[in-house]
PAMIDO-768283 format. One record per residue (C-alpha): residue number from 1; x, y, z. Coordinates in pm, whole numbers, plus 50000, padded with zeros to 5 digits. Example, Ala and Ser with C-alpha at 12.3 -4.5 7.8 and 13.67 -1.06 7.14 Angstrom:
# residues 2
@num = 1; c1 = 51230; c2 = 49550; c3 = 50780 .
@num = 2; c1 = 51367; c2 = 49894; c3 = 50714 .
//
This chain:
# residues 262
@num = 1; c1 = 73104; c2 = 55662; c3 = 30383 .
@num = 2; c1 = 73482; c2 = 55612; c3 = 30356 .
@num = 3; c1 = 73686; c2 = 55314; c3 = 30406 .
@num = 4; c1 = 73860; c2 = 55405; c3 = 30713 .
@num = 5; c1 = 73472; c2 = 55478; c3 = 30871 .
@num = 6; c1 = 73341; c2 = 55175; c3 = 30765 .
@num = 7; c1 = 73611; c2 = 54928; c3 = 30859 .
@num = 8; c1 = 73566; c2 = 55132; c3 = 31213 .
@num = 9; c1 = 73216; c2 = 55040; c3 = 31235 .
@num = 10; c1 = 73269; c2 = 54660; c3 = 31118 .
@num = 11; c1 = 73527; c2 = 54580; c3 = 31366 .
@num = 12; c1 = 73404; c2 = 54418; c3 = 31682 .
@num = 13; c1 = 73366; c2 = 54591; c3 = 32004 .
@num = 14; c1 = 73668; c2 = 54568; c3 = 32233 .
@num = 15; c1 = 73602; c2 = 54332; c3 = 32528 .
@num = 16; c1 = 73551; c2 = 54589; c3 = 32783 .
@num = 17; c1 = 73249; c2 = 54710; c3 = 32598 .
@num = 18; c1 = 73148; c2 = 54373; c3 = 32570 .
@num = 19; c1 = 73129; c2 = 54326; c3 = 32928 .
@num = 20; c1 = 72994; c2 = 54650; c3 = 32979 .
@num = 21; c1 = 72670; c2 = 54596; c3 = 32725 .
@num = 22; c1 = 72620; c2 = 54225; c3 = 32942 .
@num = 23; c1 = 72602; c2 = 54454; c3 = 33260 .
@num = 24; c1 = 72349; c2 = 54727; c3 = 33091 .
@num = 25; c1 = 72133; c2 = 54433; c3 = 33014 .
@num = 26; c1 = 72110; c2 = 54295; c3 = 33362 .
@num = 27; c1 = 72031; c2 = 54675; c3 = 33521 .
@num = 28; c1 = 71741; c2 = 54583; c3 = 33662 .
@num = 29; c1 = 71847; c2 = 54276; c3 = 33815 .
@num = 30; c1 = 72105; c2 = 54431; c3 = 33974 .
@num = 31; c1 = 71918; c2 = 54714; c3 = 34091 .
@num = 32; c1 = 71668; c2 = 54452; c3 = 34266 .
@num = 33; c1 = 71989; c2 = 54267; c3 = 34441 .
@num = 34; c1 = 72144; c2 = 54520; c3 = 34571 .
@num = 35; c1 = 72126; c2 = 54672; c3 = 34924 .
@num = 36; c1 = 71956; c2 = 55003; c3 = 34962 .
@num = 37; c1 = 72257; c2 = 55207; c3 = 34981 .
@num = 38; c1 = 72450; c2 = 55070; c3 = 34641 .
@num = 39; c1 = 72346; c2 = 55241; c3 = 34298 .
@num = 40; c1 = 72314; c2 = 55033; c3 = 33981 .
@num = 41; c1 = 72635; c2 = 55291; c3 = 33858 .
@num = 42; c1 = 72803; c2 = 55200; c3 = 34192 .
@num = 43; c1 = 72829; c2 = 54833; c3 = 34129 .
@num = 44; c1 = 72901; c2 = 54901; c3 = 33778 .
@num = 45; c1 = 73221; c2 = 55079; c3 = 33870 .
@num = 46; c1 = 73345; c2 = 54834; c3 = 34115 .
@num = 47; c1 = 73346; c2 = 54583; c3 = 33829 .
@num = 48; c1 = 73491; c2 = 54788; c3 = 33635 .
@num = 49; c1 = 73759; c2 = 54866; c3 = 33892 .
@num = 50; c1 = 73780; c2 = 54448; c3 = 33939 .
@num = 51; c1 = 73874; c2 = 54406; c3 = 33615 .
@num = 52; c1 = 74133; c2 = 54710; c3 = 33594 .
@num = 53; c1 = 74264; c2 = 54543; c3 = 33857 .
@num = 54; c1 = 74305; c2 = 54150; c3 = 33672 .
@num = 55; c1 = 74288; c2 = 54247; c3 = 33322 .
@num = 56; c1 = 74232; c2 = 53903; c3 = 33226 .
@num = 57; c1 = 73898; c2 = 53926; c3 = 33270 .
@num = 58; c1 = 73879; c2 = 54090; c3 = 32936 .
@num = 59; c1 = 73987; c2 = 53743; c3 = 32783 .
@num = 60; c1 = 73658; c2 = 53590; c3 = 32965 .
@num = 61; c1 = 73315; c2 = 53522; c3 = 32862 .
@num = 62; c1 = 73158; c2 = 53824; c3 = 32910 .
@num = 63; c1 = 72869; c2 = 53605; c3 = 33047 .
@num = 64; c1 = 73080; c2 = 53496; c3 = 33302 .
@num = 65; c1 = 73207; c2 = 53799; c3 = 33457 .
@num = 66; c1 = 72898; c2 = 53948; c3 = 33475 .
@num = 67; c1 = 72755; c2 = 53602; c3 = 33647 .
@num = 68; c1 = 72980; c2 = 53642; c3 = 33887 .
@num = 69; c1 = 72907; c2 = 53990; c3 = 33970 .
@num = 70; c1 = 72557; c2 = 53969; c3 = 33990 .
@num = 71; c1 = 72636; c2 = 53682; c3 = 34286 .
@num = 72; c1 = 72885; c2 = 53884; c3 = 34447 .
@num = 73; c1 = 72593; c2 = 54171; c3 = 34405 .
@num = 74; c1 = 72355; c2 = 53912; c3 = 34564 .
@num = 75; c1 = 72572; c2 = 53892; c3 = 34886 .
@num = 76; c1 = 72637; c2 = 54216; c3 = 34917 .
@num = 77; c1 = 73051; c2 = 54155; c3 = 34842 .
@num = 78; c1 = 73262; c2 = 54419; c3 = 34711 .
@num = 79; c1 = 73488; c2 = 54214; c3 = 34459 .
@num = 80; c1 = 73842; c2 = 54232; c3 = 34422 .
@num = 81; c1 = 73922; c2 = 54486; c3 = 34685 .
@num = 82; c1 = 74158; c2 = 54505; c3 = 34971 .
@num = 83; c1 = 73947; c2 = 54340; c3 = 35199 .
@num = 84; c1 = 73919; c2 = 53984; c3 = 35059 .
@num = 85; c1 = 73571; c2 = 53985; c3 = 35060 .
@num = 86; c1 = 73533; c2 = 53789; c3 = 34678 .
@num = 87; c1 = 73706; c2 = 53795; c3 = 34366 .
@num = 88; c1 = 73603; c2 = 53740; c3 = 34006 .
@num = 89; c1 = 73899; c2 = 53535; c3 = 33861 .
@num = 90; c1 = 74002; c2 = 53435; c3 = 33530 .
@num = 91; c1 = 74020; c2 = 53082; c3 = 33446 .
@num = 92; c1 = 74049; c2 = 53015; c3 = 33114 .
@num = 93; c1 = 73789; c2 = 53194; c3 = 32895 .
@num = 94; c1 = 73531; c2 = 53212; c3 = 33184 .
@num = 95; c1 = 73522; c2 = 53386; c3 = 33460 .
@num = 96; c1 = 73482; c2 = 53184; c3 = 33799 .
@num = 97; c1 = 73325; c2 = 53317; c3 = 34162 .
@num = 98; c1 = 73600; c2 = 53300; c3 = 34466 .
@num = 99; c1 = 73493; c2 = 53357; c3 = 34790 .
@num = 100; c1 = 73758; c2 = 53540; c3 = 35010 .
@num = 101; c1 = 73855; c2 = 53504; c3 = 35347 .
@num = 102; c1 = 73666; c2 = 53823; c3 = 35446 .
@num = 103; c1 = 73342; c2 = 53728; c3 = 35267 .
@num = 104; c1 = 73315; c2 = 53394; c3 = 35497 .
@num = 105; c1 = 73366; c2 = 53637; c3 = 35785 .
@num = 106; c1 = 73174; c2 = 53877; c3 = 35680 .
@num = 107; c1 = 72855; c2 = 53644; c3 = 35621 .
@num = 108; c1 = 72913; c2 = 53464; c3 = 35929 .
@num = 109; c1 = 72892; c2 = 53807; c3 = 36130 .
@num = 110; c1 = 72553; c2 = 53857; c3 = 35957 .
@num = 111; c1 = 72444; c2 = 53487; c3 = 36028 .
@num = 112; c1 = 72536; c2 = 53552; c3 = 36392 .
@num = 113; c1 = 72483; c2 = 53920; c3 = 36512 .
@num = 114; c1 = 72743; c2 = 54003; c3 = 36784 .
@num = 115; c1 = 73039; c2 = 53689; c3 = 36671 .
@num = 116; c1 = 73345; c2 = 53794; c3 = 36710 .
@num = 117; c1 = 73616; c2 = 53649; c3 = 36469 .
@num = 118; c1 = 73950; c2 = 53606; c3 = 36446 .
@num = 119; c1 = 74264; c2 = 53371; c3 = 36309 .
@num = 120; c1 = 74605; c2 = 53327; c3 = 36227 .
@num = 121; c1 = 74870; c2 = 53135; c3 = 36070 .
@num = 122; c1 = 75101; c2 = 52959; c3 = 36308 .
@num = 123; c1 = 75484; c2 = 52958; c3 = 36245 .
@num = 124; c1 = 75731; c2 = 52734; c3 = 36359 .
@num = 125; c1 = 75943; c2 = 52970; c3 = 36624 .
@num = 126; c1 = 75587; c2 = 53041; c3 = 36773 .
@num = 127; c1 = 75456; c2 = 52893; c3 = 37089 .
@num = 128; c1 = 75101; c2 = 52763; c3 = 37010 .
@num = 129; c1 = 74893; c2 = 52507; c3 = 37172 .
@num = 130; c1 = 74528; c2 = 52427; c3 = 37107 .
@num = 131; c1 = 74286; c2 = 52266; c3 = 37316 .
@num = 132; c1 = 73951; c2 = 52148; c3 = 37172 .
@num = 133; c1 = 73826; c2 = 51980; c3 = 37506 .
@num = 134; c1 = 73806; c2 = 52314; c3 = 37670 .
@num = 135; c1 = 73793; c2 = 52565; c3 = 37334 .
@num = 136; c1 = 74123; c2 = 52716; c3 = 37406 .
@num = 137; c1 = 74397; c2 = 52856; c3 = 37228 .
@num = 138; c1 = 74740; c2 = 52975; c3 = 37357 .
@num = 139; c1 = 74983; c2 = 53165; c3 = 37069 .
@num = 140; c1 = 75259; c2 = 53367; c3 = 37142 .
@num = 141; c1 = 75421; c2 = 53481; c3 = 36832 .
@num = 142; c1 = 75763; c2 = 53433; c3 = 36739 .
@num = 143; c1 = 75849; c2 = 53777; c3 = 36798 .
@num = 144; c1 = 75696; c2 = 53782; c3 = 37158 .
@num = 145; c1 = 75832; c2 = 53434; c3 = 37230 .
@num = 146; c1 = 76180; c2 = 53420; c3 = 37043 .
@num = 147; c1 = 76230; c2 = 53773; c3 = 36929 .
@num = 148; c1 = 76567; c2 = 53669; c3 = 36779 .
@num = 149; c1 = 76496; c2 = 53386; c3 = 36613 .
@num = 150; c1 = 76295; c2 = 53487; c3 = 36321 .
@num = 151; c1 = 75973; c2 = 53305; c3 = 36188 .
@num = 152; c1 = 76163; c2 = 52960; c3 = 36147 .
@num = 153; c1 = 75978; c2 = 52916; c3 = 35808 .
@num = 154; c1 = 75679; c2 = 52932; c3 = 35649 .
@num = 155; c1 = 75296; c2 = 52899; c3 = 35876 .
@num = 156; c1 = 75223; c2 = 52553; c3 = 35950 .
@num = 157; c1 = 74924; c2 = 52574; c3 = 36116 .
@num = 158; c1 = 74623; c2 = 52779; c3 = 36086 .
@num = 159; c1 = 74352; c2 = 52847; c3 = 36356 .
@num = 160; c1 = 74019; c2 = 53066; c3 = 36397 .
@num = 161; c1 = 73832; c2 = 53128; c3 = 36723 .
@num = 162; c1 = 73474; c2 = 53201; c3 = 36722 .
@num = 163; c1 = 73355; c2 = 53386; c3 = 37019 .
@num = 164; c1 = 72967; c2 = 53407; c3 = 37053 .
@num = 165; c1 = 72771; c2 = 53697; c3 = 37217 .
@num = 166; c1 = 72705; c2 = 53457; c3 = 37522 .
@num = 167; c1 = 73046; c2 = 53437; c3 = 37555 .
@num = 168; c1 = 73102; c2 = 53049; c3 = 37460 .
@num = 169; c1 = 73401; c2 = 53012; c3 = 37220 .
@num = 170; c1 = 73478; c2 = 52770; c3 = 36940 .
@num = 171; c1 = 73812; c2 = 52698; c3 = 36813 .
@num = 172; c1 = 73979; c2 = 52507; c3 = 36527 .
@num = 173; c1 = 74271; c2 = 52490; c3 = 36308 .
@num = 174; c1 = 74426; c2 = 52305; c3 = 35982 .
@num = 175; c1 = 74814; c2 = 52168; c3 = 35994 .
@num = 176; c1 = 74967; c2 = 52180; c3 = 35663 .
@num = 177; c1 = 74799; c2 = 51835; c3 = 35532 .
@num = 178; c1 = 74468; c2 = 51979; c3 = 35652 .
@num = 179; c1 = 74533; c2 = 52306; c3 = 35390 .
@num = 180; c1 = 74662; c2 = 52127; c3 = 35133 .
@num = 181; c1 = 74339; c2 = 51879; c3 = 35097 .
@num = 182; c1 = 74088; c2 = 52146; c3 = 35061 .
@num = 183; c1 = 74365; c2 = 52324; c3 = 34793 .
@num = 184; c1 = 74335; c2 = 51962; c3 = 34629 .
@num = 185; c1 = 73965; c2 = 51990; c3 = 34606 .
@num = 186; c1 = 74006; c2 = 52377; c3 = 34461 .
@num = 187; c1 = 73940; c2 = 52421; c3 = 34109 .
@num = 188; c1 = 74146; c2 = 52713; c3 = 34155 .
@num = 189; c1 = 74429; c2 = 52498; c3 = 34397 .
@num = 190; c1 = 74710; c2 = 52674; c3 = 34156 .
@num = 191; c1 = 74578; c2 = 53015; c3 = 34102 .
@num = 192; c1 = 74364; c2 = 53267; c3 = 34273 .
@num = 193; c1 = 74433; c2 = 53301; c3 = 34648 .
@num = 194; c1 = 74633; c2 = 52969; c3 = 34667 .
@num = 195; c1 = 74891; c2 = 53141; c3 = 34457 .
@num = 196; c1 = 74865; c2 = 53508; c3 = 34592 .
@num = 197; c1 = 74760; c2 = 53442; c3 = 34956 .
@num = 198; c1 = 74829; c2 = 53113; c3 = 35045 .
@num = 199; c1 = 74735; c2 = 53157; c3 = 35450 .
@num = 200; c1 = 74440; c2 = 53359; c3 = 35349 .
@num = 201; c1 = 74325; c2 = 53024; c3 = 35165 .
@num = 202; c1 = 74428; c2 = 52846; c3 = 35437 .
@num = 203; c1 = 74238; c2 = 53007; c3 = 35718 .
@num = 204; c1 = 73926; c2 = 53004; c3 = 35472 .
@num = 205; c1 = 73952; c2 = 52640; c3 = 35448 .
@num = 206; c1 = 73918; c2 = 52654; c3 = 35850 .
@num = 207; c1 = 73634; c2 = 52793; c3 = 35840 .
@num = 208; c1 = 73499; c2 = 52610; c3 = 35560 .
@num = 209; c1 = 73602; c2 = 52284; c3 = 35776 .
@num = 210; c1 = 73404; c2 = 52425; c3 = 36072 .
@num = 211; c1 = 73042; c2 = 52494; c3 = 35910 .
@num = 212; c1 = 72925; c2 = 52158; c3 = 36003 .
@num = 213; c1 = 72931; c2 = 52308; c3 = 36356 .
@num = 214; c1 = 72815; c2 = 52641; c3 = 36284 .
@num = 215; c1 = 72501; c2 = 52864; c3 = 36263 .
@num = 216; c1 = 72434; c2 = 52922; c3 = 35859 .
@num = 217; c1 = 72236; c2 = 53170; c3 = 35653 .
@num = 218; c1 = 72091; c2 = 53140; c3 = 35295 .
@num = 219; c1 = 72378; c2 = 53345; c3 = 35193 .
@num = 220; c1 = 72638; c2 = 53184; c3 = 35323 .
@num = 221; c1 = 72507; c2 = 52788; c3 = 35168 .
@num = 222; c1 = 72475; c2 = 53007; c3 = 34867 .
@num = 223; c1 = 72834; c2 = 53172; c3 = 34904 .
@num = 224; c1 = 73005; c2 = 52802; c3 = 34919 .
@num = 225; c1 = 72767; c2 = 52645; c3 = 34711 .
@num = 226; c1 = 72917; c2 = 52953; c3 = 34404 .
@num = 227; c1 = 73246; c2 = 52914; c3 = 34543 .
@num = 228; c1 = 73489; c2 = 52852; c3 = 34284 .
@num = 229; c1 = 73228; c2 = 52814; c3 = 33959 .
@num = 230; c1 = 73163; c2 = 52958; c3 = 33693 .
@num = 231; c1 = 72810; c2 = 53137; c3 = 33694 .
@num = 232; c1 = 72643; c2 = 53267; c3 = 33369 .
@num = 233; c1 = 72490; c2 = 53620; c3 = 33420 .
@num = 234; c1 = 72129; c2 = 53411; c3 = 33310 .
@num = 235; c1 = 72147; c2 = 53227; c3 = 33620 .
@num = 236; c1 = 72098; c2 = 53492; c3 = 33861 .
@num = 237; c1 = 71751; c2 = 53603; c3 = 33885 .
@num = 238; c1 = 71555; c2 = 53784; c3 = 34117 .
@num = 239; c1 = 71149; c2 = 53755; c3 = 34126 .
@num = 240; c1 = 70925; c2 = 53910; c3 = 34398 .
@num = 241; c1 = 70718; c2 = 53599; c3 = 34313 .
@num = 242; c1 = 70932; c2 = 53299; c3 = 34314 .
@num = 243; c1 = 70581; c2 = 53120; c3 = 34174 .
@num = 244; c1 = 70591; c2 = 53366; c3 = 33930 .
@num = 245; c1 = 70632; c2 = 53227; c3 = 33553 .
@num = 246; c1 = 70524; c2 = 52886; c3 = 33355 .
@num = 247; c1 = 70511; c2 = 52602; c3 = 33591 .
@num = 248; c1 = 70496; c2 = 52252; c3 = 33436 .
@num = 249; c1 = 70111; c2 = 52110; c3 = 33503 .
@num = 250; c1 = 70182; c2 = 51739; c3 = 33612 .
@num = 251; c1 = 69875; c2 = 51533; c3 = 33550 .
@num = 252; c1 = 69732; c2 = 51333; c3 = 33845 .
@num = 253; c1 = 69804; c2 = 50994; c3 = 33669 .
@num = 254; c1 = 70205; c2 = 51070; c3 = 33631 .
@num = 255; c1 = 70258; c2 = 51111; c3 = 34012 .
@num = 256; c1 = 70424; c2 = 50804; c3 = 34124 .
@num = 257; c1 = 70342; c2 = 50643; c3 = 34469 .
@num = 258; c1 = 70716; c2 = 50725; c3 = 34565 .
@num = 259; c1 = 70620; c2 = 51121; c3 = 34492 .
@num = 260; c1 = 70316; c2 = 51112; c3 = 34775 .
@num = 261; c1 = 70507; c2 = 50872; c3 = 35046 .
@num = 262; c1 = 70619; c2 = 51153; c3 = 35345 .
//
């Protein structure tokens, strides 16, 4: 074997194989996550497509990514598309899970069949009043209401109404402060969709700030439970038997009286 052959198969594989090889070896969990419709080669490419599209993902753990794929696979989340669904982003060496303003729309239509959604940022030539008493909004936009004057500035207000199939609404918005706390609290407050998107952050947070009021699925705790961390591909599993596998055997005499009190 010549020189030039064997320093070719010494050197390391480049980081998109990397990434690629992590992915092969979680086939069959990803086959068992996702929906009917999506192939195994499907997915693949959409990650692949993800990380065409922030090429520092090839500086992350491959671990990482593919963690993060695998829970975007899980919900059923297209990453790093138009839509805004989720995004695999880069911070530091690892790869970190970022729900998008879609994705909390998009699981709150599947907690609640038949919701309609919508919300926007509020700017300062805009006429906009809100009314929690009576769930109402009012928001004529700058170029209804002062069609000469411009936006006045950047949004400084951001609102989403919830309409249910019966009909009943649900409003609520963020000012500015409001925004900028849940940016505080952001692990990616200087990055991500904060940088790129800053009202599509914004109105996220609003919805974030109204789960305590809303109708949740499993998906959606797990969705903002993942949001913002960094998930290693080992994490995500998928067993048709969650009993399934060793299960520590706790002998009668080690249960304390605290474990049996109801």
């Amino acid at each position: 074997m010549g020189a030039i052959e064997q320093a070719s198969q010494n050197r390391p594989p480049a980081p998109l194989m990397l990434i690629k090889q992590e992915l092969d070896r979680y086939d069959k969990v990803a086959s068992a996550l996702l929906p009917a419709n999506v192939t195994v080669d499907r997915f693949k490419a959409t990650i692949a497509n993800a990380i065409r599209k922030s090429p520092q993902l090839l500086g992350c753990d491959p671990g990482t990514v593919v963690g993060s794929a695998l829970r975007a696979a899980q919900l059923n989340l297209e990453p790093n598309d138009g839509r805004n669904l989720c995004h695999l982003v880069p911070y530091g060496k690892e790869c970190t899970f970022q729900l998008g303003y879609g994705g909390v729309l998009e699981l709150l239509r599947r907690a609640v069949p038949g919701v309609t959604v919508s919300g926007r940022p509020v700017f300062p030539n805009d006429e906009f009043d809100i009314d929690y008493a009576t769930n109402t909004i009012t928001h004529r936009p700058h170029f209804v209401a002062n069609p000469d004057a411009g936006r006045g500035g950047n949004a400084y207000c951001w609102y989403v109404r919830i309409v249910y199939p019966d009909g009943s609404a649900f409003v609520h918005s963020l000012d500015k402060e409001g925004a900028e706390y849940h940016r505080k609290f952001s692990k990616m407050g200087n990055s991500g969709m904060w940088k790129d998107s800053y009202d599509a952050a914004a109105l996220k947070s609003v919805v974030l700030d109204m789960r305590r009021w809303l109708p949740q699925s499993a998906e959606m705790v797990a969705a903002i439970s993942d949001d913002g961390r960094v998930i290693q591909a080992g994490e995500i599993r998928h067993d048709p038997d969650p009993w399934a596998g060793d299960v520590p055997v706790v002998a009668e005499d080690d249960i304390t009286d605290a474990e049996v009190v109801g």
